[in-house]
C-alpha positions as CSV (number, residue, x, y, z in Angstrom):
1,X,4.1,9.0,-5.9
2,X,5.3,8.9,-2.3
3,X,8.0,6.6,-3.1
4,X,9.1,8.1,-5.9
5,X,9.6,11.5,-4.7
6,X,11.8,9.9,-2.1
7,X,13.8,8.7,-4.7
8,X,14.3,11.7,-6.5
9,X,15.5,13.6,-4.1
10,X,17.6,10.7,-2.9
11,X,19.2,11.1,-6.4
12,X,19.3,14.5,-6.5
13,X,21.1,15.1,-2.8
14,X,23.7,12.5,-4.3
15,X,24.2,14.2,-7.9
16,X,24.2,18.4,-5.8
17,X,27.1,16.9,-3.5
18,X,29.1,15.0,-6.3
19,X,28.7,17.7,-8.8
20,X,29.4,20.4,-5.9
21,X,32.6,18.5,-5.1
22,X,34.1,18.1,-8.2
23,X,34.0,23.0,-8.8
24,X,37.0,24.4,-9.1
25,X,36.6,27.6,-7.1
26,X,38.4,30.4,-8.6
27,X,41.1,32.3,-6.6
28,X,39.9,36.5,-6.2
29,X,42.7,38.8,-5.1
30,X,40.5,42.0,-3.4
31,X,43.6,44.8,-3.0
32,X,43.7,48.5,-2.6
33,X,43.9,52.2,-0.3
34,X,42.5,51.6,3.0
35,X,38.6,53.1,3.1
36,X,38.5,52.0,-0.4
37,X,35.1,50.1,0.3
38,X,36.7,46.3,-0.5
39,X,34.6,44.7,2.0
40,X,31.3,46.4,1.1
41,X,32.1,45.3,-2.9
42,X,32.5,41.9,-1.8
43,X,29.3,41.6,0.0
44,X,27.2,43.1,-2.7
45,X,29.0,40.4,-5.1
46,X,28.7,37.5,-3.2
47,X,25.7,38.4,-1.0
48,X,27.6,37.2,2.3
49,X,29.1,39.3,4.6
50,X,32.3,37.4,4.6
51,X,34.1,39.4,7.4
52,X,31.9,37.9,9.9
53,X,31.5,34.3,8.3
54,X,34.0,33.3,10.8
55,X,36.1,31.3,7.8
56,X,38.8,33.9,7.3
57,X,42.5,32.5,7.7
58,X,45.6,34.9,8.2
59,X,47.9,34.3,5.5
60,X,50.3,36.9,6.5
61,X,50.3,39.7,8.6
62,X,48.4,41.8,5.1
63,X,46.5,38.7,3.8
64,X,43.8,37.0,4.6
65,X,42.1,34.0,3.1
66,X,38.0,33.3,3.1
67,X,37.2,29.9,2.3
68,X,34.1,27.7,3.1
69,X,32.1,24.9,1.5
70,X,29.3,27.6,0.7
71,X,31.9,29.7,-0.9
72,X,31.8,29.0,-4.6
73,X,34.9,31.3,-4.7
74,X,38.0,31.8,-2.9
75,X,38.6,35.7,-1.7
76,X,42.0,37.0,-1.2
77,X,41.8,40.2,1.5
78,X,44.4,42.4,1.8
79,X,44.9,44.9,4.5
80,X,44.5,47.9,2.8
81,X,47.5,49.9,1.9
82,X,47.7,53.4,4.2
83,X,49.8,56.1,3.8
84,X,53.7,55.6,4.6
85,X,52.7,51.9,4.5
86,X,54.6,51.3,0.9
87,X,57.7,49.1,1.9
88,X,55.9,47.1,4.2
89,X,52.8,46.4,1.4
90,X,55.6,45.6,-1.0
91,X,57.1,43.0,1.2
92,X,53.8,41.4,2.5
93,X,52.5,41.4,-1.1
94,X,55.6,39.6,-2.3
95,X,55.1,37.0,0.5
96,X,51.7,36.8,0.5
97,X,52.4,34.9,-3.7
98,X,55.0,32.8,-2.5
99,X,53.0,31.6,0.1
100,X,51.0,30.1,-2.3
101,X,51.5,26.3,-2.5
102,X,51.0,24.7,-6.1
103,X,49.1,22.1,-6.0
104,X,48.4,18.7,-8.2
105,X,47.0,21.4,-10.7
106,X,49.5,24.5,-10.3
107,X,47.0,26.9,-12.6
108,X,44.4,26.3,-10.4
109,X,46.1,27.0,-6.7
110,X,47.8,30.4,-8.1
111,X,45.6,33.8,-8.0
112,X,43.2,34.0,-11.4
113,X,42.3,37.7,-11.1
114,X,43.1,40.8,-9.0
115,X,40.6,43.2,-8.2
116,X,42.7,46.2,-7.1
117,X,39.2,49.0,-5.3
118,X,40.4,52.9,-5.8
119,X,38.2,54.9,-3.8
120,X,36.5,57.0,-6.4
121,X,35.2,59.7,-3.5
122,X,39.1,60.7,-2.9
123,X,39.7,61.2,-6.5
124,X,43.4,60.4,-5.8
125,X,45.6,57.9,-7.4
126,X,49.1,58.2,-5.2
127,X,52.4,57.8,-7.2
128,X,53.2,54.9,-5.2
129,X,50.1,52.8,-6.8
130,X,51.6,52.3,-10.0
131,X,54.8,50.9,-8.8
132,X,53.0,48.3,-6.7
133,X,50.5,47.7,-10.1
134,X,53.5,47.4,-11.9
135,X,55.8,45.3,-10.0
136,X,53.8,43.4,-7.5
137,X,50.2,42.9,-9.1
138,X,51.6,41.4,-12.5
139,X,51.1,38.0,-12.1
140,X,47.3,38.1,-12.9
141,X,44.5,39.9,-15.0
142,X,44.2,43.0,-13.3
143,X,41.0,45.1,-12.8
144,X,40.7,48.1,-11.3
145,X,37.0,48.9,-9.6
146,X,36.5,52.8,-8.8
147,X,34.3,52.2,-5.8
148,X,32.2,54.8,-4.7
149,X,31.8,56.7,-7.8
150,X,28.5,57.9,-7.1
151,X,30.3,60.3,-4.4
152,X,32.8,61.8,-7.2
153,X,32.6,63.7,-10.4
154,X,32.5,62.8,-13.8
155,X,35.5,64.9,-14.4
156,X,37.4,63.4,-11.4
157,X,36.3,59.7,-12.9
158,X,37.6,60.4,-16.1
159,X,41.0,62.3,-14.6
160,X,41.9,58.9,-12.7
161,X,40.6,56.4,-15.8
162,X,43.2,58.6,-17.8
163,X,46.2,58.1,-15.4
164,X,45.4,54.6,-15.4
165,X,44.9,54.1,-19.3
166,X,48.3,55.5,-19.2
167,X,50.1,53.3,-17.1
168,X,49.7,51.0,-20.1
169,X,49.7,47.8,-17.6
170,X,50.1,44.3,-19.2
171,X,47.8,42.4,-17.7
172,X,45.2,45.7,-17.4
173,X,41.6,44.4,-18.2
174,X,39.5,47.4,-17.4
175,X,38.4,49.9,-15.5
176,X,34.6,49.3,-13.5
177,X,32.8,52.0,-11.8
178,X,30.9,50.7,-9.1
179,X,28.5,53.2,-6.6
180,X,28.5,53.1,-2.1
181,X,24.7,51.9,-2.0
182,X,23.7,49.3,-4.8
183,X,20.0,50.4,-3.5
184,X,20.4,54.2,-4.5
185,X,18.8,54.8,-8.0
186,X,19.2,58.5,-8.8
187,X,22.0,61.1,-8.3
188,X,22.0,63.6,-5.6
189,X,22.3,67.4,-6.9
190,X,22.7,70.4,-4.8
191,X,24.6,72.6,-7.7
192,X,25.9,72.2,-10.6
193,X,29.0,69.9,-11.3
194,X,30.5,72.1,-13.8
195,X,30.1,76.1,-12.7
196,X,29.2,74.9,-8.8
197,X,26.0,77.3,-9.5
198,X,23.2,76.1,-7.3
199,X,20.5,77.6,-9.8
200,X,19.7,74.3,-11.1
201,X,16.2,72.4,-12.1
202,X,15.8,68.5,-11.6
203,X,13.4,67.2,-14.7
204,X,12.0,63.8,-12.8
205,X,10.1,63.1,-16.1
206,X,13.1,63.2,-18.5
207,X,15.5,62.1,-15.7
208,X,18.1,65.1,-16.2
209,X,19.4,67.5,-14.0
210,X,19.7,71.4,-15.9
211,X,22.1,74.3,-14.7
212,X,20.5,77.0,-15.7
213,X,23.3,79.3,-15.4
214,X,25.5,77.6,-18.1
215,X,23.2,75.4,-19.7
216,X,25.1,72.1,-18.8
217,X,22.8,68.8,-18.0
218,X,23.4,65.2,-17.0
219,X,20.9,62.7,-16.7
220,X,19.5,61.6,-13.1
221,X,19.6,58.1,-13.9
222,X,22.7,56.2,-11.0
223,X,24.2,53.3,-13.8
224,X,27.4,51.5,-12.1
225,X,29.4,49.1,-13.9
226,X,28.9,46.0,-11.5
227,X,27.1,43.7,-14.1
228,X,30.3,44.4,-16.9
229,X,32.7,43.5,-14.2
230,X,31.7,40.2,-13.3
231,X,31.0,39.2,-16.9
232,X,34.5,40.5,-17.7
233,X,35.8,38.6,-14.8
234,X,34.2,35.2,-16.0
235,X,35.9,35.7,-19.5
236,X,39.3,36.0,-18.2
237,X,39.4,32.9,-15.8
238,X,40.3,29.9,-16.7
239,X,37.0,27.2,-18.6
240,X,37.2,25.1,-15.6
241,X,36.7,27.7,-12.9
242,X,33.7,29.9,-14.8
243,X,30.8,27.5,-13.7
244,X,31.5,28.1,-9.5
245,X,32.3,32.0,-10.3
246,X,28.9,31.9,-12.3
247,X,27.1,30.1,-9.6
248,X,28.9,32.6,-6.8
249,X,28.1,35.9,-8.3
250,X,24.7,37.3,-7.4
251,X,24.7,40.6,-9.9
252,X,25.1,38.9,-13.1
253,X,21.8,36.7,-13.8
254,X,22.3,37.2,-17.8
255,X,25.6,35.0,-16.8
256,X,23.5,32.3,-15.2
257,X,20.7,32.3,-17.9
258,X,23.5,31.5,-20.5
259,X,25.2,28.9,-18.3
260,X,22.3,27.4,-17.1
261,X,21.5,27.1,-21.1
262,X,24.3,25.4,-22.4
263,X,24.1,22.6,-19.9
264,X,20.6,22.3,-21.3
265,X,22.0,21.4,-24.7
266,X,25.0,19.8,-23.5
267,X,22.0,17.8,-21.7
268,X,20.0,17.3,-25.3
269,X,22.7,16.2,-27.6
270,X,24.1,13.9,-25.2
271,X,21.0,12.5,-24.0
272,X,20.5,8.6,-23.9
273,X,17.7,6.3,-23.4
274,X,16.4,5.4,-19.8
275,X,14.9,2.2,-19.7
276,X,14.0,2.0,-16.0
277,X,12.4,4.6,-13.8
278,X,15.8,4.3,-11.3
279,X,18.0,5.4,-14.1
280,X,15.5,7.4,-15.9
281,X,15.2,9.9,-12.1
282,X,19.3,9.3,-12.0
283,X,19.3,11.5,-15.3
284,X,16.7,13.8,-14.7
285,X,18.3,14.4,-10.7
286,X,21.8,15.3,-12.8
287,X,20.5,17.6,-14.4
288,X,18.6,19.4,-12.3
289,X,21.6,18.9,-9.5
290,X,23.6,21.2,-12.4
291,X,20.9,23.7,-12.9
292,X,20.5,24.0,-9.1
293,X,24.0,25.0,-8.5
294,X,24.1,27.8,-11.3
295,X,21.8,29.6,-9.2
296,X,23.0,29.4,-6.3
297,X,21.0,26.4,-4.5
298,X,24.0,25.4,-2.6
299,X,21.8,26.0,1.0
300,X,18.6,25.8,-0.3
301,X,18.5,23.0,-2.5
302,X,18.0,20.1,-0.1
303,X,15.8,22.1,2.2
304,X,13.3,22.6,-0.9
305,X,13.5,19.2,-1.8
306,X,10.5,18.5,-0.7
307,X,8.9,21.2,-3.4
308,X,10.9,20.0,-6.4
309,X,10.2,16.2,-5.8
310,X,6.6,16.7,-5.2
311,X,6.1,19.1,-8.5
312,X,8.5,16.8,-10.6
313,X,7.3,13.5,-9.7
314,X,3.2,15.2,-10.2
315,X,4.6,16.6,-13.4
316,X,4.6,13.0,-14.8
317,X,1.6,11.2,-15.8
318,X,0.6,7.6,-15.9
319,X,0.7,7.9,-19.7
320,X,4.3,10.0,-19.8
321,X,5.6,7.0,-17.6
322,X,4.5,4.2,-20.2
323,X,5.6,6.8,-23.4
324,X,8.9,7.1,-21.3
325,X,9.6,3.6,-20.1
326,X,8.0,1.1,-22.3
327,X,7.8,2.4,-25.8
328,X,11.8,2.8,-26.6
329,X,11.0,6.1,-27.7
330,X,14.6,7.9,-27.5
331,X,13.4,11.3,-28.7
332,X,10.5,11.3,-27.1
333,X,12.1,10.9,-23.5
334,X,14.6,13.5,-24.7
335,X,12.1,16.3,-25.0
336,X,10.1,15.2,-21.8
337,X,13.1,15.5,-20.1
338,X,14.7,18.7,-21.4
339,X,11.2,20.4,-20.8
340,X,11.5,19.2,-17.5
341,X,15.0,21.1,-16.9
342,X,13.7,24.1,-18.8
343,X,11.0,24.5,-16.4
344,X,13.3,23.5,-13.7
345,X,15.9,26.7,-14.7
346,X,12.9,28.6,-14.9
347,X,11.7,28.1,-11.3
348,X,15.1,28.4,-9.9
349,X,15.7,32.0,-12.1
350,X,12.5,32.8,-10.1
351,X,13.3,32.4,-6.8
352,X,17.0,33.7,-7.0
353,X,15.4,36.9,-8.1
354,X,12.8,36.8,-5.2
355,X,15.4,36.3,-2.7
356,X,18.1,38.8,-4.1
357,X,14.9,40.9,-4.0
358,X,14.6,39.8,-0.1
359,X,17.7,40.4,0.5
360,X,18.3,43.4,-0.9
361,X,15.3,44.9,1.1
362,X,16.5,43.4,4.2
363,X,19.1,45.1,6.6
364,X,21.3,42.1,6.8
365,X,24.3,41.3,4.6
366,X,24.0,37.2,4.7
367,X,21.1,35.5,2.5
368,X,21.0,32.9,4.6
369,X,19.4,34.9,7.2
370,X,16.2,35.2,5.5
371,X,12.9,34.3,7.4
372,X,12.3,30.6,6.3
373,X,8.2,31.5,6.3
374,X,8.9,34.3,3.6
375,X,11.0,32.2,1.7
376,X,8.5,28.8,2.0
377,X,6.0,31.1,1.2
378,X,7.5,32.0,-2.1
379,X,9.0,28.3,-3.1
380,X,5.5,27.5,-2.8
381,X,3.9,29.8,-5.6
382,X,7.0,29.4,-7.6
383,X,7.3,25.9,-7.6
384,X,3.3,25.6,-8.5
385,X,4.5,26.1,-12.4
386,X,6.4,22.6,-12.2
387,X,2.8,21.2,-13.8
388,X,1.8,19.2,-16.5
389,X,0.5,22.1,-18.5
390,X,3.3,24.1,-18.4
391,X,5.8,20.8,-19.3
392,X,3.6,20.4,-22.2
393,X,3.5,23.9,-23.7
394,X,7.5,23.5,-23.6
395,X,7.4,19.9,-25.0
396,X,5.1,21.0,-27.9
397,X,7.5,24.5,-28.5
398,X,10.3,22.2,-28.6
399,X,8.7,19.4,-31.2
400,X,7.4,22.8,-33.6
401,X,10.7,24.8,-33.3
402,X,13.6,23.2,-31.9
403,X,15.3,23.4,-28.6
404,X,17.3,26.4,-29.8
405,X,14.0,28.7,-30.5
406,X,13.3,27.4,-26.9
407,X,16.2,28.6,-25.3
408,X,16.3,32.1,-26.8
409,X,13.2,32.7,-25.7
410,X,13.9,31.6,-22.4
411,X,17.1,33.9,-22.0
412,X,14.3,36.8,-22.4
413,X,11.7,35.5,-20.4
């Protein structure tokens, strides 16, 4: 078993760099009022804080570009736009997209979509914005993120979603209210928003806040709009460039679940027959090299190689290797298999959860600064479900109800 779990994660290291190499990375214009909160957005995206990654490159004297091989996306940072700063945000801005160099591929070396952060807590939108929307932030899908808008009121929300409705921008693809501390859960109230009276009653069990003095209420509950931005985000870029944005984005695991589900059956209906154990671990480490990178393995996946070909290999007994090797049986290998990748997705889900979890409890901005014992720790119990049991209880859901029973229940797992 030694050998063989040297050669699968031989094979798998090969297949994560090749298939890492060949992602397009999308190209994310972040724009906007100075104080806006661009920065913070980013890192609660992303899950790196990439003003200190060291990577950024000055494209201008306004632009910035943040780029690494951990990067599954490319972020575009502008300096943000201040007060009596108009002429020279025009000119930068216009320089800044004829800087960009077309490529081989032109559509994939241009900006894919513009992210343009109002600060919500201001409840401004200056005169000037709509000129540089307009005339200057046209040559992409253009969202607009009111950051901060647990610090404004729903009235002063709705007043700047109006102005911007109005503007009745081509390339406009939303409006996404996102809050200052992704931790928070529950609204602060010391009056009430609509009459400013302070005689008010806070109803924990029905999550509502009550003015008693005009008999307005509003529920307790802090809902942003992260989760519909990068969805939204993934629809508009290009096919080619969806799979690294997917695999980038740490809000959006409903994205991953589907993504990591139609390689699955791209896997099953273009499955063919191994013969030999090399190319039967060849096909199994390409498909769990795919799945890896969905969620994020990029860092981690070669570290915890150890776990994955120590649980794969043991999840293969003597008699799956004859069934798989020696008695032709196509179908048969194609249901071991896919089990195997199902249950592979499953553990990876898992741990990206456990470490956003991590992460989100820890006071740095950069995943990869997690303590190595905490994450072992959990690879270790996670890991423990790559078993024969569990393969089989796939393999026999498969064989009874078809892979696409399988993966449905497996979105809602």
């Amino acid at each position: 078993m030694e050998v063989e779990a040297r050669d699968l994660v031989k094979k798998f290291s090969k297949a994560f760099t090749k298939v890492s190499s060949r992602l397009q990375k999308p190209n994310v214009l972040i724009t906007g009022i100075t104080g806006a909160g661009k920065s913070s957005l980013v890192n609660s995206i992303f899950g790196n804080n990439i003003a200190e990654t060291g990577t950024g490159v000055p494209l201008t004297q306004h632009f910035t570009k943040y780029e690494s091989e951990d990067m599954r996306v490319v972020i575009y940072d502008s300096k943000g736009l201040e007060h009596g700063e108009y002429d020279n945000f025009i000119q930068n801005t216009n320089q800044f997209f004829n800087s960009l160099s077309p490529g081989a591929v032109p559509e994939l070396d241009s900006i894919h979509v513009i992210w343009y952060i109002v600060n919500s807590a201001h409840s401004r939108w200056e005169p000037f914005e709509e000129k540089i929307c307009r005339e200057i932030l046209n040559k992409a899908p253009l969202m607009f993120v009111l950051n901060k808008a647990d610090l404004s009121t729903k009235k002063d929300k709705e007043g700047i979603k109006k102005i911007i409705r109005n503007l009745h921008l081509p390339n406009f693809k939303g409006i996404y209210e996102t809050i200052a501390n992704p931790e928070k859960k529950t609204k602060d109230f010391d009056r009430c928003p609509r009459c400013k009276s302070d005689d008010i009653i806070l109803k924990k069990k029905t999550s509502k806040m009550m003015c008693l003095e005009c008999n307005y209420s509003e529920s307790l509950r802090l809902e942003d709009d992260l989760q519909d931005l990068i969805e939204q985000t993934c629809r508009v870029l290009p096919a080619v460039l969806q799979g690294a944005f997917i695999s980038a984005q740490n809000v959006n695991f409903h994205l991953k679940e589907e993504h990591s589900c139609k390689i699955l059956a791209d896997f099953w209906s273009g499955f063919g027959q191994a013969r030999t154990p090399t190319k039967l671990f060849k096909i199994i480490a390409q498909m769990m090299a795919n799945l890896s990178i969905v969620w994020d393995f990029k860092r981690r996946g070669l570290l915890y190689g150890e776990f994955m070909a120590r649980d794969v290999v043991g999840a293969f007994t003597w008699r799956d290797k004859f069934q798989l090797l020696f008695q032709n049986k196509t179908d048969f290998q194609r249901i071991h298999t896919t089990a195997l990748g199902i249950l592979w997705s499953r553990c990876l889900r898992s741990l990206a959860i456990e470490l956003f979890q991590m992460w989100s409890k820890s006071s740095s901005l950069d995943v990869g600064s997690l303590q190595s014992s905490e994450i072992n720790a959990s690879c270790s119990i996670i890991f423990s479900q790559m078993n024969e049991v569990c393969l089989s209880a796939i393999e026999n859901e498969i064989t009874d109800h078809g892979l696409h029973y399988v993966l449905e229940k497996e979105m809602s797992f």
